[in-house]
C-alpha positions, -999 to 999 in steps of 0.1 A, spaced: -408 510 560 -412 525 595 -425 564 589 -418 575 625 -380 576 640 -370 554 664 -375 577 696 -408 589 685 -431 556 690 -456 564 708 -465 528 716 -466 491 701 -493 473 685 -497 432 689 -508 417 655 -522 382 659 -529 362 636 -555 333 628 -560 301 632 -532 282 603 -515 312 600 -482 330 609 -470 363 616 -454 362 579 -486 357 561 -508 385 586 -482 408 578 -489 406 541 -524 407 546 -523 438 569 -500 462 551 -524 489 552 -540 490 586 -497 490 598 -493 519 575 -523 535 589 -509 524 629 -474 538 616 -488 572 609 -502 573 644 -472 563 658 -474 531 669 -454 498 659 -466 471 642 -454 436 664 -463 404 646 -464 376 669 -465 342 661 -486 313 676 -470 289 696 -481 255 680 -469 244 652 -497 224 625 -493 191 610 -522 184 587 -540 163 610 -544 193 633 -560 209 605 -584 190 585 -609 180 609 -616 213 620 -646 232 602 -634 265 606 -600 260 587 -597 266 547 -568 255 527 -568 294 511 -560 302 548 -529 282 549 -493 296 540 -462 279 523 -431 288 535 -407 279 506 -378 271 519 -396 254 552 -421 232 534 -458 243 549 -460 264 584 -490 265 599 -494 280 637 -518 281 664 -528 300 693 -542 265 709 -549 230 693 -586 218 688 -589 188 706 -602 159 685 -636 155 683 -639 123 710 -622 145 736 -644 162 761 -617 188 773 -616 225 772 -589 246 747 -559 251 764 -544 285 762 -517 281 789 -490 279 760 -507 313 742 -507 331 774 -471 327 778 -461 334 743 -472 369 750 -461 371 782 -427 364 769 -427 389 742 -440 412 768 -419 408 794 -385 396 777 -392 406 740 -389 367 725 -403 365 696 -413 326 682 -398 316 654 -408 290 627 -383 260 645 -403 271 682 -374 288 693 -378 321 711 -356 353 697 -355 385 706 -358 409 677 -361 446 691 -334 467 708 -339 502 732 -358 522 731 -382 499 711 -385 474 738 -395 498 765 -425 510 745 -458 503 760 -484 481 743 -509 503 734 -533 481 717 -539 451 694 -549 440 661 -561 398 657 -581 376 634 -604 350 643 -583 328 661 -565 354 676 -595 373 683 -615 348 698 -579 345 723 -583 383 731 -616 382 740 -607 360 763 -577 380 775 -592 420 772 -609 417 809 -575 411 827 -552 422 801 -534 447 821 -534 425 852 -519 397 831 -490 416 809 -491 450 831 -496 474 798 -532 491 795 -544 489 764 -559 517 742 -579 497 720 -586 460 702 -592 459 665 -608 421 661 -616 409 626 -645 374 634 -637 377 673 -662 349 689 -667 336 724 -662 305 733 -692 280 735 -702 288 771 -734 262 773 -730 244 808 -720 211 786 -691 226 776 -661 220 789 -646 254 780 -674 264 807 -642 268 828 -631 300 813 -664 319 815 -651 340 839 -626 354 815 -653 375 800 -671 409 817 -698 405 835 -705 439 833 -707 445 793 -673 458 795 -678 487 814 -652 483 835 -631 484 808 -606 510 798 -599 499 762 -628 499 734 -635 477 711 -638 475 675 -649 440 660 -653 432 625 -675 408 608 -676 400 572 -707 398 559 -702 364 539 -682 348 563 -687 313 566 -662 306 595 -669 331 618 -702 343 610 -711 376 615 -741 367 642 -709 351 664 -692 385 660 -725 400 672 -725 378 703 -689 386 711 -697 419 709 -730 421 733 -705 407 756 -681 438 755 -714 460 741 -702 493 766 -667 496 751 -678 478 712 -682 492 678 -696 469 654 -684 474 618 -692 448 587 -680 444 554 -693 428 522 -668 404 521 -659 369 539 -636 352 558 -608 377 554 -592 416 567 -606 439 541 -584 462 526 -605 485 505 -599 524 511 -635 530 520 -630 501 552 -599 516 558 -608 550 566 -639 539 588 -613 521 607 -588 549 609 -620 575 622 -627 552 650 -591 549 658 -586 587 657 -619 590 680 -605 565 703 -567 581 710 -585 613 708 -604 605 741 -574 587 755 -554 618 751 -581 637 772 -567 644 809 -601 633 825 -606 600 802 -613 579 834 -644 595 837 -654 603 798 -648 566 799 -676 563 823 -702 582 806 -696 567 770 -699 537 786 -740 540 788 -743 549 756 -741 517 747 -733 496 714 -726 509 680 -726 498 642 -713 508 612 -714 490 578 -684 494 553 -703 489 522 -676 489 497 
């Protein structure tokens, strides 16, 4: 249940969701953190992934789990994607053209993807004026943002506030690779040219994403990242301890970007460097 009116948004957050998942099952998953967002006045959006899953898009990859996947019982099983894995005798890079325009297309035109592939649009004024102000992923989805936070902005033309990642990871980048091709996706500068921070969450157990791959995603982005972990595995926490060291890094975070000189507050937190926090219940 929305908590704010209509015409008091503030802004619009972009859920997205993992890897053989939907929008349907992040929602259930995430009630809490929207409730939290809600209270802060921002939207919820939950965006699905462009590609639809057969099971042979699935098995072979060492990352899925069938406790990740969701039934849909009037639909048989849906499984989405923000890019397929190609099989393991291809030597080609992820494609991400098709997840680039999914947001785009919410973005611009507010089409939403539903479970047949067909685009609908699901908001009316003032909803669909609202900036995005920030987003919250999981794994697949994160590992997508990290690719998109350094030209977010120049890509979708909204500025975001900040990125909540639960298992973000990089891409291999080793020069056999052929996702080589997107390196320049990511800062070269730790992220200080960002104006968004950061906040990427590792389970402690996970077995997918481990949290050493969150680590490494984080270095990347280490001038605009927070570092949080939790003891549990592949999965969003939803414990009232994790919660509210989520929300106090939130509040920090709109706190400075409600300062008139944040541009250069920006700047100086910027050398200060990484920080971690452990969620230990």
């Amino acid at each position: 249940m929305n908590m704010v009116n209509e015409t008091q948004w503030k802004g619009k957050v972009l859920f997205l969701h993992g890897f053989s998942q939907s929008a349907n099952f992040f929602y259930r998953k995430t009630s809490a953190i929207r409730d939290a967002l809600e209270q802060r006045g921002y939207k919820a959006v939950y965006l699905n992934g462009p590609h639809k899953l057969v099971a042979s898009d699935i098995g072979y990859w060492e990352r899925s789990s069938a406790s990740d996947f969701e039934v849909d019982e009037v639909n048989g099983v849906v499984f989405r994607a923000w890019w397929l894995f190609p099989l393991p005798n291809q030597h080609v890079a992820y494609d991400i053209t098709a997840a680039m325009e999914t947001i785009k297309r919410y973005v611009d035109y507010g089409e939403i993807v539903q479970n047949d592939g067909s685009f609908m649009v699901e908001e009316t004024e003032p909803i669909r004026s609202l900036p995005v102000s920030g987003v919250v992923t999981f794994s697949q989805g994160s590992g997508l943002c990290t690719l998109l936070c350094k030209n977010f902005e120049r890509l979708f033309q909204h500025e975001l506030k900040f990125m909540i990642m639960f298992s973000p990871y990089l891409l291999n980048m080793s020069e056999n690779s052929p996702n080589k091709v997107y390196e320049e996706f990511y800062p070269d500068d730790l992220g200080e040219s960002l104006k968004c921070k950061i906040l990427a969450i590792a389970g402690e157990l996970d077995t997918m994403v481990e949290p050493s791959e969150t680590m490494q995603a984080v270095k990347r982005f280490e001038k605009v990242a927070t570092y949080m972990s939790h003891p549990s595995g592949h999965a969003v926490p939803r414990s009232k301890l994790f919660i509210n060291k989520m929300t106090e890094w939130l509040d920090s975070v709109l706190t400075e970007h409600s300062r008139p000189s944040y541009g250069e507050k920006s700047k100086s937190n910027a050398s200060v460097g990484l920080s971690k926090v452990s969620v230990s219940g």
